[in-house]
N, C-alpha and C positions, 0 to 999 in steps of 0.2 A: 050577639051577632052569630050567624049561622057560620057552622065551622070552614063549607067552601066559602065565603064570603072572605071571611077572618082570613083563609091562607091565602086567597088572590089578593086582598089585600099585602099582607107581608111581602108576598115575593116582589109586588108592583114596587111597593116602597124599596127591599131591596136590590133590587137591577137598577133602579133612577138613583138609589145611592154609591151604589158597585161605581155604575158609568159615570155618574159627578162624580167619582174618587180618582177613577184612575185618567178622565180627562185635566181633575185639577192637577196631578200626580205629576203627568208628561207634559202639558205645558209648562209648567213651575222647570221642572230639567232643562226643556229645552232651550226656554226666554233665558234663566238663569245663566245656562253654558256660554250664552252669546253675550252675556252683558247686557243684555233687555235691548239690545240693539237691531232684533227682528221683532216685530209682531203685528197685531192687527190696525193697534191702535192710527188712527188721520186726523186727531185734532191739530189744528193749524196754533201756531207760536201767533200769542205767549198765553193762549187759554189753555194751550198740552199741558205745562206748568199745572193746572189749574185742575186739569180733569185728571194727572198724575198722581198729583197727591191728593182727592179723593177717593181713589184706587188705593191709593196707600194706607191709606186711613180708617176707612172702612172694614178693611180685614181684623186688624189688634182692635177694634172699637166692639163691632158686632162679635165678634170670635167672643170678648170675656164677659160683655153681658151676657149672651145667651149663660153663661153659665152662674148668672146671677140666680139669685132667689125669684124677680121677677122673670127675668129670661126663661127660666126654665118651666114656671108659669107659663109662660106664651109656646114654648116648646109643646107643651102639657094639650096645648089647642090646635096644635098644625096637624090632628089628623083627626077622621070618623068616628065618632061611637066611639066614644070612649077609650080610643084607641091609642092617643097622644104622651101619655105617661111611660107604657109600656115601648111605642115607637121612638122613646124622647133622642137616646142617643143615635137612634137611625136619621134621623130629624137635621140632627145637630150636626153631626160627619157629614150630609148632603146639604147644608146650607153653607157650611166651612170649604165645602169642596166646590162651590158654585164662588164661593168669594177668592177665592187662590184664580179660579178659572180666570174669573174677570182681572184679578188684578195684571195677570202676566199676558194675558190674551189682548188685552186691550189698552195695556201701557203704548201713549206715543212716545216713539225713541227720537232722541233729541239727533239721532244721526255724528255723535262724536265718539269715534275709539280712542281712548289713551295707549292701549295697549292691547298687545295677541299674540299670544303666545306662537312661538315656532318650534321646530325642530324636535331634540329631547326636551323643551324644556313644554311644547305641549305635550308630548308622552306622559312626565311626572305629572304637570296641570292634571290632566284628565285620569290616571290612576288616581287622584289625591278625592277629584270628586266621584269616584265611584266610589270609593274608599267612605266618603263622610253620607251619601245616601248608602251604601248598605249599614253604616253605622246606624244610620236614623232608624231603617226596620228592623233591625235588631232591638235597638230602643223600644220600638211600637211594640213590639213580640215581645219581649218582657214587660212592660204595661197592659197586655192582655190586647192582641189583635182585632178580637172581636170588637171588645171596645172599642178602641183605635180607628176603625175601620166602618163604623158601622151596624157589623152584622147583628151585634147581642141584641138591637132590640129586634129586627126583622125575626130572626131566627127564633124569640121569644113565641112571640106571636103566632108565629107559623106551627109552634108547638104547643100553645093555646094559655102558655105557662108568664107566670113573671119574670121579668131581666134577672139573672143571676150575677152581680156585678162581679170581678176579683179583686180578691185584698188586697190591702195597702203595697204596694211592689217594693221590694226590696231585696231582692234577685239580682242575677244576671247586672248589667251595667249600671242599676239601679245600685251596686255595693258600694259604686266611686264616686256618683255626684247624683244629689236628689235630684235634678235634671237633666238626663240624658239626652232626652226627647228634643228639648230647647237647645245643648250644647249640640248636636248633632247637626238640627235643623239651620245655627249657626253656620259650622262649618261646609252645608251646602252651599251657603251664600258667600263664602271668602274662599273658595280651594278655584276658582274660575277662569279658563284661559282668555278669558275677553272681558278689561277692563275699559270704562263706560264711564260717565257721571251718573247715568242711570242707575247703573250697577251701584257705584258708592251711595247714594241716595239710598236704594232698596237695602241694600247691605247695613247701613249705619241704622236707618229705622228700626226694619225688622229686627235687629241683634238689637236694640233698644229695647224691645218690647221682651224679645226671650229671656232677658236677665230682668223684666220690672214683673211681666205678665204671671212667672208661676208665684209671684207672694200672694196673689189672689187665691190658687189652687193652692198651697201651704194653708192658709188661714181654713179653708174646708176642710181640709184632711186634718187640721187639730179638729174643728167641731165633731170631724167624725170619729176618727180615731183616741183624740185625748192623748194620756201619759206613753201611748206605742209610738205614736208616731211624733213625741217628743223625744222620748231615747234615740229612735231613728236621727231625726235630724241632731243630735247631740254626736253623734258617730258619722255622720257621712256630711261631707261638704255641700252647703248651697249649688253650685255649678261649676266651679275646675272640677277638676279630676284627683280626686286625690289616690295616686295608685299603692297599695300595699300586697303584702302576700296573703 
């Protein structure tokens, strides 16, 4: 591929990645803070039901094949010229950020609040969820942002070179629980001044999948790493927190 080609390519893939990221980013905030009690979704009861939990389902289903053997295969094809290999994780953060998008953008709310918070005790509520998303990008920022985000394969490409991946994480919040990322993304979903059915639904699922989904990513990172990242997990906890000095 000719080199202006190659970099218009990158940047294209990056911006439509950038902008799936941070629209999945701030919908995911917003629907969440409310109890899934605002959003786009007008399917008429009891098919909402219906079209709910396909939204639901959808995200933990696609999100851990693509990171299958086969998934990543088909990753491997979602771009030009030989381009899909090196794209893969750009690929993969904009197809993850288009399924967050839909799931929160287009959930129909059943229209019941159990509860909302007032006074101080929405002050605490809404500190507590600032508090577990900047925990999450901290998390992502010790898993290697790039990654995380996107960029590593755009920014490959754009430099005409291979994805550089980063090592096994085990840094930063990564000392206390081999899943930060998962415990974090949790606690967005329970710190919320606006409880819903909806909400308990989204909340019990998704926190379903954060403690089943990383034995999937476990079981890779033995393939990859071997006897390292067996010591590792031998010293730091599955998902609490275990805190020491």
């Amino acid at each position: 591929m000719h080199s202006s080609s190659r970099k218009v390519l990158a940047l294209g893939y990056g911006l439509v990645c950038h902008l799936c990221f941070l629209a999945g980013v701030l919908t995911m905030m917003a629907a969440v803070f409310f109890g899934m009690s605002r959003s786009l979704g007008t399917v008429s009861a009891p098919w909402s039901w219906g079209a709910n939990i396909f939204l639901l389902v959808q995200f933990p289903l696609v999100h851990s094949l693509l990171l299958s053997s086969r998934g990543r295969a088909l990753l491997a094809r979602l771009a030009p010229r030989g381009t899909g290999v090196t794209l893969s994780t750009t690929t993969y953060v904009t197809i993850a950020a288009v399924q967050v998008f839909a799931l929160f953008a287009l959930w129909t709310p059943t229209g019941t609040i159990w509860w909302q918070a007032r006074g101080s005790a929405l002050v605490a509520m809404v500190v507590l969820y600032a508090a577990s998303w900047l925990l999450l990008g901290k998390s992502m920022s010790d898993a290697g942002l790039d990654l995380q985000t996107g960029a590593l394969g755009w920014f490959a490409l754009l430099r005409g070179r291979k994805p550089v991946y980063p090592p096994m994480p085990v840094t930063g919040l990564f000392r206390f629980t081999r899943q930060p990322i998962y415990v974090a993304f949790t606690l967005t979903l329970w710190t919320v001044p606006t409880w819903t059915p909806d909400q308990l639904v989204v909340a019990l699922t998704l926190t379903a999948y954060c403690l089943v989904g990383p034995l999937f990513k476990e079981a890779r990172f033995r393939r990859i790493h071997g006897a390292a990242f067996d010591a590792y997990a031998r010293a730091v906890p599955y998902w609490l927190p275990r805190l020491r000095r």
